[in-house]
Backbone as CSV, one residue per row, in Angstrom:
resi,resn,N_x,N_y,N_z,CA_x,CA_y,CA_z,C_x,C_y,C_z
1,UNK,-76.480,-7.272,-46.012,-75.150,-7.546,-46.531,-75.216,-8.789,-47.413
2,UNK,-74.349,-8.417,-48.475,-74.650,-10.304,-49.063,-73.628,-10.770,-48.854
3,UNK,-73.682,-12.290,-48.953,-72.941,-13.268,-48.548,-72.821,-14.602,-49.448
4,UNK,-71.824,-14.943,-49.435,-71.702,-16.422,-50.888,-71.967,-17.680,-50.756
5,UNK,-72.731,-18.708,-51.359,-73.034,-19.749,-50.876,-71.781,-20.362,-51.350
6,UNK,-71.160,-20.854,-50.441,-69.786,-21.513,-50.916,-70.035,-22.498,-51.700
7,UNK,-71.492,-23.516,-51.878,-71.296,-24.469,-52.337,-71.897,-24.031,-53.630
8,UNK,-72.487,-22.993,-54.283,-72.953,-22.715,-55.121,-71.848,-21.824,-55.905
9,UNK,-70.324,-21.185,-55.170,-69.776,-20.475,-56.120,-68.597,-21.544,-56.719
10,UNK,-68.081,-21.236,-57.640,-67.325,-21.653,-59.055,-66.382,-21.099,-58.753
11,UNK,-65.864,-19.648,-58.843,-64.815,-18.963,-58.244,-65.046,-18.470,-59.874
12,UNK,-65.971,-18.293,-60.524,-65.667,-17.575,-62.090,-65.105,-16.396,-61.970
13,UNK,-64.912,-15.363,-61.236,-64.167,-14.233,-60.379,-65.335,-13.005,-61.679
14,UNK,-66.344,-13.097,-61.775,-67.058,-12.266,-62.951,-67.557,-11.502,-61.671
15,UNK,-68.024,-11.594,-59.941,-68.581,-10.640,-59.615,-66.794,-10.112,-58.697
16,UNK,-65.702,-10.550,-58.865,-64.564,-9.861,-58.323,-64.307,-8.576,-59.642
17,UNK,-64.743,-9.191,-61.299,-64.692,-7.871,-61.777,-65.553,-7.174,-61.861
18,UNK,-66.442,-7.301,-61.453,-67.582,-6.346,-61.151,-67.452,-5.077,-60.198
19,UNK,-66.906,-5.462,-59.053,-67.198,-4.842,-57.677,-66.765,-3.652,-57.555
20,UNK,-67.196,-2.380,-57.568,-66.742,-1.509,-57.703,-65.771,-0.365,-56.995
21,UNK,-65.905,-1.619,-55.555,-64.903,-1.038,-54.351,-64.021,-2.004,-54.236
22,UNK,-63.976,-3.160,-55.025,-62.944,-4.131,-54.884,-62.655,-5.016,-53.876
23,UNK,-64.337,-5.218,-53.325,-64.055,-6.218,-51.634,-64.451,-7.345,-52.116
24,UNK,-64.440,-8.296,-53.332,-64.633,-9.291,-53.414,-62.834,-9.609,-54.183
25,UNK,-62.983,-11.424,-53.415,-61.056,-11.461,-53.201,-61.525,-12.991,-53.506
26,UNK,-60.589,-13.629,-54.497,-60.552,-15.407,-54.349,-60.032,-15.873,-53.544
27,UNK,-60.421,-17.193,-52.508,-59.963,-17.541,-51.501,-59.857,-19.072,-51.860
28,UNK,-58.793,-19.590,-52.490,-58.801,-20.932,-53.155,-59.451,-20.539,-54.558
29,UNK,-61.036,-21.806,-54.387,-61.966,-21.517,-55.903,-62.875,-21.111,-55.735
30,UNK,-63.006,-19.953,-54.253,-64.549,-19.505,-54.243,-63.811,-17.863,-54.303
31,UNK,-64.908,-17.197,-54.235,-65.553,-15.605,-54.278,-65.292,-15.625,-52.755
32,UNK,-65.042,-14.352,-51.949,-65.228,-14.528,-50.562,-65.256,-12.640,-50.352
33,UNK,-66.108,-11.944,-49.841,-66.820,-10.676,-49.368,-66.163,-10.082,-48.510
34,UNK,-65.095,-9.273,-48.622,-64.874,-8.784,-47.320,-65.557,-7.083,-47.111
35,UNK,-66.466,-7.800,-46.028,-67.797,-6.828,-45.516,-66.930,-5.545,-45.581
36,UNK,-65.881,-5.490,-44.685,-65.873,-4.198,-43.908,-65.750,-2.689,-45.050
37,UNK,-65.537,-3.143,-46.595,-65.700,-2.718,-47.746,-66.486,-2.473,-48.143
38,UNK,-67.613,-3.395,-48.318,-69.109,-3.326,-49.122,-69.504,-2.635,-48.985
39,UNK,-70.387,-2.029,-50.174,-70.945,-0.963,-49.975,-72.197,-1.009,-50.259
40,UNK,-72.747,-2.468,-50.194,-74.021,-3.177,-50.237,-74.885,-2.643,-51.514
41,UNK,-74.082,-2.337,-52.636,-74.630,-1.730,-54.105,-75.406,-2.726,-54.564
42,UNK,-75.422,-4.290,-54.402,-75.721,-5.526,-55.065,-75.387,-5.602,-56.633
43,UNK,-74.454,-5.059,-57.447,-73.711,-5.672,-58.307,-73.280,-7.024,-58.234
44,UNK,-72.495,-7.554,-57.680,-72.295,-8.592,-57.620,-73.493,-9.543,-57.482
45,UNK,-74.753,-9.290,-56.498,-75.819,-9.832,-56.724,-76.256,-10.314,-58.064
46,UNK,-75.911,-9.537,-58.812,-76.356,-9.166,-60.140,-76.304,-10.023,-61.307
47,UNK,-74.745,-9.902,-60.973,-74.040,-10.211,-62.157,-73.889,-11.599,-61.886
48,UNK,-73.940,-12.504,-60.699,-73.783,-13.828,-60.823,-74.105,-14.983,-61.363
49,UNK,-73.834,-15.771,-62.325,-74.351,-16.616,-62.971,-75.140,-17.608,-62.403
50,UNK,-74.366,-18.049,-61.645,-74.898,-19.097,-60.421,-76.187,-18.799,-59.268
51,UNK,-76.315,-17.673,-59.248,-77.367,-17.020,-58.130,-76.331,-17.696,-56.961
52,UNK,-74.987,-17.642,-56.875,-74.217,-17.624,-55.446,-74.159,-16.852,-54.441
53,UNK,-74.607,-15.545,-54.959,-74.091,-14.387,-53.870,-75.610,-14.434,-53.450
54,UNK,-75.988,-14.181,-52.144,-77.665,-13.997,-51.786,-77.529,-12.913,-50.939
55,UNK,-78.703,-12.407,-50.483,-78.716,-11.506,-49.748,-79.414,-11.945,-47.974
56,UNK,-78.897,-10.859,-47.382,-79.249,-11.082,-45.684,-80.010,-11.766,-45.726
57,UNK,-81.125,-11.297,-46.663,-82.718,-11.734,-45.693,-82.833,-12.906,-45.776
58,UNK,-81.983,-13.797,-46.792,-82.514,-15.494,-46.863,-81.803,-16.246,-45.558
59,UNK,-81.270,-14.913,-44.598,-80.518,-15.685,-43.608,-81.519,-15.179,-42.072
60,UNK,-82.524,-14.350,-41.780,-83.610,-13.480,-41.421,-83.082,-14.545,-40.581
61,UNK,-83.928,-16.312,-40.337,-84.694,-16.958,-39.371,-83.689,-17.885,-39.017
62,UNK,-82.693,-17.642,-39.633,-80.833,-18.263,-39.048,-80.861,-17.465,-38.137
63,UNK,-80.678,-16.152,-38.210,-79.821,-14.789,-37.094,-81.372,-15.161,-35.935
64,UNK,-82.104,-15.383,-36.633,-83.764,-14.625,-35.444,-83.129,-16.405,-34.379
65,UNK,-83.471,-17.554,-34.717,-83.208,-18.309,-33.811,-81.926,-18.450,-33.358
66,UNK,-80.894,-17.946,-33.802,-79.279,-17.805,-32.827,-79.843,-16.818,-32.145
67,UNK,-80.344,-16.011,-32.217,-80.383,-14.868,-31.020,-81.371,-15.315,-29.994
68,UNK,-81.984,-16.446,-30.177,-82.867,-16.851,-29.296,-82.584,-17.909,-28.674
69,UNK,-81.626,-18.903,-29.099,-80.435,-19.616,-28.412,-79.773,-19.099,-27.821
70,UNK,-79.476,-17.933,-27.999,-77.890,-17.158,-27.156,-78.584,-16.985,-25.755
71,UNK,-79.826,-16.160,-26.228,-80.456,-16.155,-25.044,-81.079,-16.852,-23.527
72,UNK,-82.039,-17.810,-24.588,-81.767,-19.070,-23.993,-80.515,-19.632,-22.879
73,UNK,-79.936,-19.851,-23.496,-78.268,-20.433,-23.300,-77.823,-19.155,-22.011
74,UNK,-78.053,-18.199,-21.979,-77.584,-17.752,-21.047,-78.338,-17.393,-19.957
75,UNK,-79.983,-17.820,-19.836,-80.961,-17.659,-19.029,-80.320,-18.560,-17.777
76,UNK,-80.302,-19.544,-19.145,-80.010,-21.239,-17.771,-78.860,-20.931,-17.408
77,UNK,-77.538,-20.464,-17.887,-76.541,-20.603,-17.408,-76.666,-19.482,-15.424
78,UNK,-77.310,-18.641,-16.563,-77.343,-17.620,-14.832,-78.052,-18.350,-13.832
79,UNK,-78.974,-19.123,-14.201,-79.873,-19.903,-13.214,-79.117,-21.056,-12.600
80,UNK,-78.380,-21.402,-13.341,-77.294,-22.603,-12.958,-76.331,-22.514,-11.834
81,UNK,-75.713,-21.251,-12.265,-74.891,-20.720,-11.677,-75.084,-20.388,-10.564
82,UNK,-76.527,-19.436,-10.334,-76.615,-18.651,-9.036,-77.648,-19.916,-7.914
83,UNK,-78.120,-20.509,-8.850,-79.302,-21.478,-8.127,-79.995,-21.344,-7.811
84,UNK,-80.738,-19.397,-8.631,-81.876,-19.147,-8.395,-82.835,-18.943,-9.484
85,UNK,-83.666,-19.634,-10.035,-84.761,-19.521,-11.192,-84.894,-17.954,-11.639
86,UNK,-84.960,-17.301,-10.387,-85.445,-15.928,-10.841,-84.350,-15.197,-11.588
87,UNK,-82.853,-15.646,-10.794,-81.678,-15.246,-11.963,-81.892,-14.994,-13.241
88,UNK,-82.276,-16.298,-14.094,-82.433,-16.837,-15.278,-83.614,-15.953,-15.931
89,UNK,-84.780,-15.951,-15.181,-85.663,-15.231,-15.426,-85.520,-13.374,-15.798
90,UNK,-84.503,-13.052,-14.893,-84.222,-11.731,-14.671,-82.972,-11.379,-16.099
91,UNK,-81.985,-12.485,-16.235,-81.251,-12.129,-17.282,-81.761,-12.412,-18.538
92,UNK,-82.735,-13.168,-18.944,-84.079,-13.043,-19.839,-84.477,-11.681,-19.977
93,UNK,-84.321,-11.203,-18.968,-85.615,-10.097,-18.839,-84.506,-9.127,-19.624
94,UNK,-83.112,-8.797,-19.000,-82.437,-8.053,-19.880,-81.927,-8.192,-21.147
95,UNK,-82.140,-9.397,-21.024,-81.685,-9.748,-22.827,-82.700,-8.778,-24.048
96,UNK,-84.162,-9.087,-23.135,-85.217,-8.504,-24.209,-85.146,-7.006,-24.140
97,UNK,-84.844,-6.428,-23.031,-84.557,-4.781,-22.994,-83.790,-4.235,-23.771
98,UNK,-82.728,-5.282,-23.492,-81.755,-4.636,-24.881,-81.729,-5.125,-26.171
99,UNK,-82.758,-5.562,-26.354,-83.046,-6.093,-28.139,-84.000,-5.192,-28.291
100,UNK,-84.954,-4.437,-27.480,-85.822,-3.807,-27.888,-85.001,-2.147,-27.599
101,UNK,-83.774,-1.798,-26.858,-82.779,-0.666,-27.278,-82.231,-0.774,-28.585
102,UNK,-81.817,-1.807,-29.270,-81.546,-1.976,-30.255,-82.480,-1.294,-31.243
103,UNK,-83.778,-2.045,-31.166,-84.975,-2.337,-32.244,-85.164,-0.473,-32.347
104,UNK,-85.112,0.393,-30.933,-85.508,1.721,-30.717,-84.459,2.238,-32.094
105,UNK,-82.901,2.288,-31.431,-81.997,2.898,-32.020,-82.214,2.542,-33.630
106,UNK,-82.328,1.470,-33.991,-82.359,1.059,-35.566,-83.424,1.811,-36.230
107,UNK,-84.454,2.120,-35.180,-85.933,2.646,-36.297,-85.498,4.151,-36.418
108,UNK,-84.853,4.955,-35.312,-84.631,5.944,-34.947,-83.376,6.800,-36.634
109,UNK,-82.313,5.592,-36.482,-81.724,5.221,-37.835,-81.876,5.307,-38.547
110,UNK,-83.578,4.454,-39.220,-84.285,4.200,-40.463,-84.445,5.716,-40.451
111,UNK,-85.191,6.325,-39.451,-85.603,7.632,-40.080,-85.121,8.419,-40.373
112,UNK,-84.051,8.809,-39.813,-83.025,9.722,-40.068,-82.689,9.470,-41.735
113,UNK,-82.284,8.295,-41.904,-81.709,8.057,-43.507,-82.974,8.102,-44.072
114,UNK,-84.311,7.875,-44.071,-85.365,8.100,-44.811,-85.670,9.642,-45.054
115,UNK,-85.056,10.446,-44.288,-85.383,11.549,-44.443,-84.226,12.243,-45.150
116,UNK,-83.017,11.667,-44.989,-81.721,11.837,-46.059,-82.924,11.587,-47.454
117,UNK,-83.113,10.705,-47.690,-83.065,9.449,-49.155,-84.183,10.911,-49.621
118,UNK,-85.005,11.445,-48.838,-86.018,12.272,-49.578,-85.650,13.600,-49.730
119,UNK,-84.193,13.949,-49.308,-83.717,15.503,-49.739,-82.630,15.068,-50.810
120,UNK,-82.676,13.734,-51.431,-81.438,13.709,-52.486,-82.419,13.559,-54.161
């Protein structure tokens, strides 16, 4: 998904006329994305003068260490709570089960649409 560096946009509104589903909206003097629209075409990528709009991946090792804080953060809390190490240890343990249900369902995903992308 892309997303705007607030401190890098101007508000020149050149990728609001761009957008071809119309989810980019001025919010004051910036550009501001409303996702639930996008249709992740990267026009707006495109067309920006500024290189403001970026894409997910420069945000990859933001999302990878919040998800490893969250985790974290809730190991100890169960361990805290119950006053047993193995708690903490054990809700660890499900945190990673279900990142790796995730990781299943997403590849499972990829293929399905990879196998779309090669009958169009």
């Amino acid at each position: 998904m892309p997303w705007i560096d607030k401190e890098l946009c101007t508000g020149c509104g050149i990728c609001i006329d761009e957008c071809p589903v119309d989810t980019i909206v001025l919010v004051g003097d910036e550009a501001e994305i409303e996702m639930d629209g996008c249709i992740r075409c990267a026009i707006c990528h495109d067309v920006c003068p500024l290189d403001a709009i970026k894409h997910d991946s420069e945000k990859v090792d933001e999302w990878i260490e919040e998800k490893v804080r969250g985790a974290v953060r809730n190991r100890e809390l169960c361990e805290k709570l119950s006053g047993n190490p193995r708690d903490g240890k054990d809700s660890l343990e499900r945190t990673i089960k279900s990142y790796k249900r995730d990781v299943f369902i997403l590849q499972k995903a990829i293929e399905k649409l990879e196998d779309l992308f090669k009958t169009l």
